[in-house]
C-alpha positions, 0 to 999 in steps of 0.5 A: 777425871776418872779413866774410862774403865772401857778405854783402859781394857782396850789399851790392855789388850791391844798391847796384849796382841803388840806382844803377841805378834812380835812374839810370832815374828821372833817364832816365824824367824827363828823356824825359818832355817828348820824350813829349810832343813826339813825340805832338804831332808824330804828331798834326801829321803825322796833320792833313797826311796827311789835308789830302793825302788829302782835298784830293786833286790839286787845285791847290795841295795842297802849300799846304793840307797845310803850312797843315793842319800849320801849323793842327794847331801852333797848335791845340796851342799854344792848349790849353797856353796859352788853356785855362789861364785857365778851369781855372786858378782852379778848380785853385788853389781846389782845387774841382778836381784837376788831372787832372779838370779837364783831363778836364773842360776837354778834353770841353767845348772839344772839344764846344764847337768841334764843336758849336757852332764855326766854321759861319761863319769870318770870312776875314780875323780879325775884318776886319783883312785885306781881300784885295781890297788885294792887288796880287798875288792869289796872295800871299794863299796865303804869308800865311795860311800865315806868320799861321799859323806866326807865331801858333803860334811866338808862343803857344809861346814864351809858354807857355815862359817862363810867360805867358798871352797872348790868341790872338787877340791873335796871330792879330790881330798875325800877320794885320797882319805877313803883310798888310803884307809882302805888300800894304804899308803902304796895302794890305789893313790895315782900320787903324780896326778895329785901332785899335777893337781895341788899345783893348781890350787895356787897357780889358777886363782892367781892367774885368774885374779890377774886376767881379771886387773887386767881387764879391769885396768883396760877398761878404766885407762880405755874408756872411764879415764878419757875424757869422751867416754861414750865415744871410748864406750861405743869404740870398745865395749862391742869388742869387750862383748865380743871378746866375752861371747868368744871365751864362753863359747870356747868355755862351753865347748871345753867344759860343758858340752864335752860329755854330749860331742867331743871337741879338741882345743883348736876347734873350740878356738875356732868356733869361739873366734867365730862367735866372739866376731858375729857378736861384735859386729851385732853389738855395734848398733845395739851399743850405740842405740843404747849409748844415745842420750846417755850423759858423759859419766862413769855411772852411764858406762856400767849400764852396758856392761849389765846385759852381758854380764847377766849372760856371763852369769848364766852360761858359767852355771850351765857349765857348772851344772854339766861338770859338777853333777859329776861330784855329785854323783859319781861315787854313787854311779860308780856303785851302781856300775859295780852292782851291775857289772861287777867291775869298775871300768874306766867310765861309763853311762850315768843312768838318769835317775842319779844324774836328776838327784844331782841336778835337782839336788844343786837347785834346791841346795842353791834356793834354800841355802845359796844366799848366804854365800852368793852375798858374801861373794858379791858384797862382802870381799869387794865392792862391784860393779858391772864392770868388775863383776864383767872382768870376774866372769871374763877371767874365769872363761879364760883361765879355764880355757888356758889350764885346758890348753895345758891340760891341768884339772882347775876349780872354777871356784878358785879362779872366780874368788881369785878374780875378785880379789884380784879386782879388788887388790887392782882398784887398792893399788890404783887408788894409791897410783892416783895418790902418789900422783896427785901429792907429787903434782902439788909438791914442789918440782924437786919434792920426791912423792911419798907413799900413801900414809899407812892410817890413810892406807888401811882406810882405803883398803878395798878388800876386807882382809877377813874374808881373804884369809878365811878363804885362804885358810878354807882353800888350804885345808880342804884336801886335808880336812876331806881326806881325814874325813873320809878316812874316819868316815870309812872307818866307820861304814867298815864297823857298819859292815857295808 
């Protein structure tokens, strides 16, 4: 029987427009990080012209509009990176979807860093860089303009291959590479401060990776490993919620309405103990009502920890957003303070218009490029839950807290990553705990356990290792890495004659 010559034009073309369809899916996916690349570059161009129009003919305008385009680069740079360590825990618990938590994430820093950022900038990132060291004062100009574009170059890289780094790690290292190229080896680098510095770096993410097992370790052999859960639950979690809502305050007080009213330690401890008691005693009722009807499992439990979790995630960004506009920024205030006053005080105000560069410029940063490493923070390092994300969130408020007491500058990316690491190394040595005892249970009385094989061991890895020497490897070069940077970036502004 002959084919229909109809039917046969037909299948042709359908399979014509198949081809032309996957052809346009593969085309809207490969342009899909050029849509991102080309916002970022309006928003970049929006933050000179505006630095141009507000700066006027003053002198030195040319600087100010390069360094606002500079600022407005590395704001972006910190939402896609930094943000990814308060949201991520919550995204891999699943308490939040992705796309609501980078809604939430980007209103709370952004109100964070209008709201209570940057009243008072520090010159010179944490006293690192004093210009008075400056042979020639006009080279304080090209320097914060390389710490600038050393710092944005650096976190980009880092977001590239997958590693969340600290910040103010960069700015730190970026600040010590424009100072020495600029001043030598004896000039304006306060080396005492950076030595008090480089402590931290290994100090904070272990102390927070061990607050954050501990947590974890109560929570199991309190409530997950008894057999009357709900009864544990209803008895401990109100105090856990409270206990939370006591740090955050205190963390808030410290770290992100400081610029807004001073406040010192104790008072802070104070109103945090308050707090932390006021919501225990709300959480009581609302923990048993939800409690009610639940069934007796480890599944049931997480869901009350989703609520605070989710209140952890979005006051750490409101923190983050009030203390780290400053990074953004502050070189670029610094310029602008120069412009005006010819000097460079100790501190002074940031005017609106930069501090809305770097508050805008985190969000955008956050939306368009934020996913990447807020879903490897959540899911790729360590499996979380509510309960592990909770501990995460808890031992960054207090490990800030406790390096405030002791009055040592700390990277709140660094302890974040370290308390994940930390549930994660807590749930390996617990899983072989458990395996040594149950081996040795069913043994006879005079057997002695042995250790978990080393194939069954390497099978029940909880962290991936990759991911933890990446970050390793990221943490420990970042100074360095932004230090030569910004040397090299000077260089070359000083051959441009800025």
């Amino acid at each position: 029987m002959a084919q229909d010559p109809l039917s046969q034009d037909w299948r042709t073309l359908d399979r014509d427009l198949k081809r032309v369809s996957r052809l346009e899916a593969a085309t809207m996916y490969t342009a899909r990080p050029l849509v991102g690349l080309g916002i970022s570059l309006v928003f970049v161009t929006v933050a000179a012209l505006s630095a141009a129009l507000l700066m006027g003919g003053e002198p030195q305008t040319l600087a100010v509009v390069v360094a606002a385009a500079f600022g407005a680069y590395l704001a972006l740079n910190i939402g896609a990176n930094d943000v990814a360590n308060n949201m991520g825990p919550a995204v891999g618990a699943r308490a939040l979807p992705l796309g609501l938590a980078i809604a939430i994430a980007a209103i709370c820093e952004s109100a964070g860093a209008i709201l209570a950022g940057g009243d008072v900038i520090d010159t010179v990132s944490t006293g690192i860089f004093d210009p008075s060291g400056l042979q020639d004062p006009e080279a304080f100009v090209p320097a914060m303009m390389a710490t600038l574009l050393a710092a944005s170059l650096w976190v980009n890289l880092a977001t590239w291959i997958g590693a969340p780094v600290s910040t103010t790690h960069s700015m730190i290292g970026a600040v010590v590479g424009a100072a020495l190229a600029a001043g030598g080896l004896l000039g304006p680098v306060n080396w005492m401060t950076l030595l008090a510095i480089v402590t931290t770096w290994v100090a904070t993410p272990v102390v927070g990776g061990l607050f954050a097992a501990a947590g974890l370790a109560f929570i199991e052999w309190r409530i997950l490993r008894v057999p009357d859960k709900l009864s544990a639950a209803r008895r401990w979690v109100p105090l856990l919620i409270g206990v939370m809502a006591a740090a955050f305050t205190t963390y808030l007080a410290i770290k992100g309405l400081n610029r807004v009213l001073e406040i010192a330690l104790p008072a802070a401890l104070g109103l945090g103990a308050v707090v932390g008691c006021l919501v225990t005693a709300i959480s009581v009722p609302l923990v048993r009502r939800s409690a009610a009807g639940m069934e007796n499992r480890n599944r049931s439990i997480k869901q009350l920890f989703s609520l605070p979790l989710i209140a952890a995630a979005a006051l750490l960004s409101f923190a983050h957003g009030a203390n780290d506009v400053a990074n953004a920024v502050g070189p670029l205030a610094a310029l602008v303070q120069v412009q005006h006053d010819a000097q460079v005080s100790g501190s002074f105000a940031l005017p609106l218009w930069i501090m809305l560069i770097g508050a805008f410029g985190i969000s955008v940063g956050l939306v368009l490029f934020g996913p990447k490493l807020i879903g490897m923070v959540g899911n790729q390092i360590t499996k979380l839950n509510p309960m592990r994300a909770y501990c995460v969130a808890l031992s960054t408020a207090v490990t800030v807290i406790a390096a405030s007491w002791a009055g040592l500058p700390v990277s709140t990316t660094h302890i974040a990553i370290g308390g994940v690491f930390g549930v994660g190394f807590f749930r390996e040595w617990e899983t072989e705990w458990r395996f040594r005892r149950q081996r040795s249970a069913r043994q006879a009385a005079a057997a002695t356990a042995t250790a978990m094989p080393r194939q069954e061991r390497r099978r029940r890895r909880l962290v991936r290792r990759s991911h933890f020497l990446t970050i390793l490897g990221a943490w420990a070069i970042t100074v360095p890495a932004a230090a030569i940077l910004s040397a090299i970036c000077y260089t070359l502004l000083e051959l441009l004659a800025f």
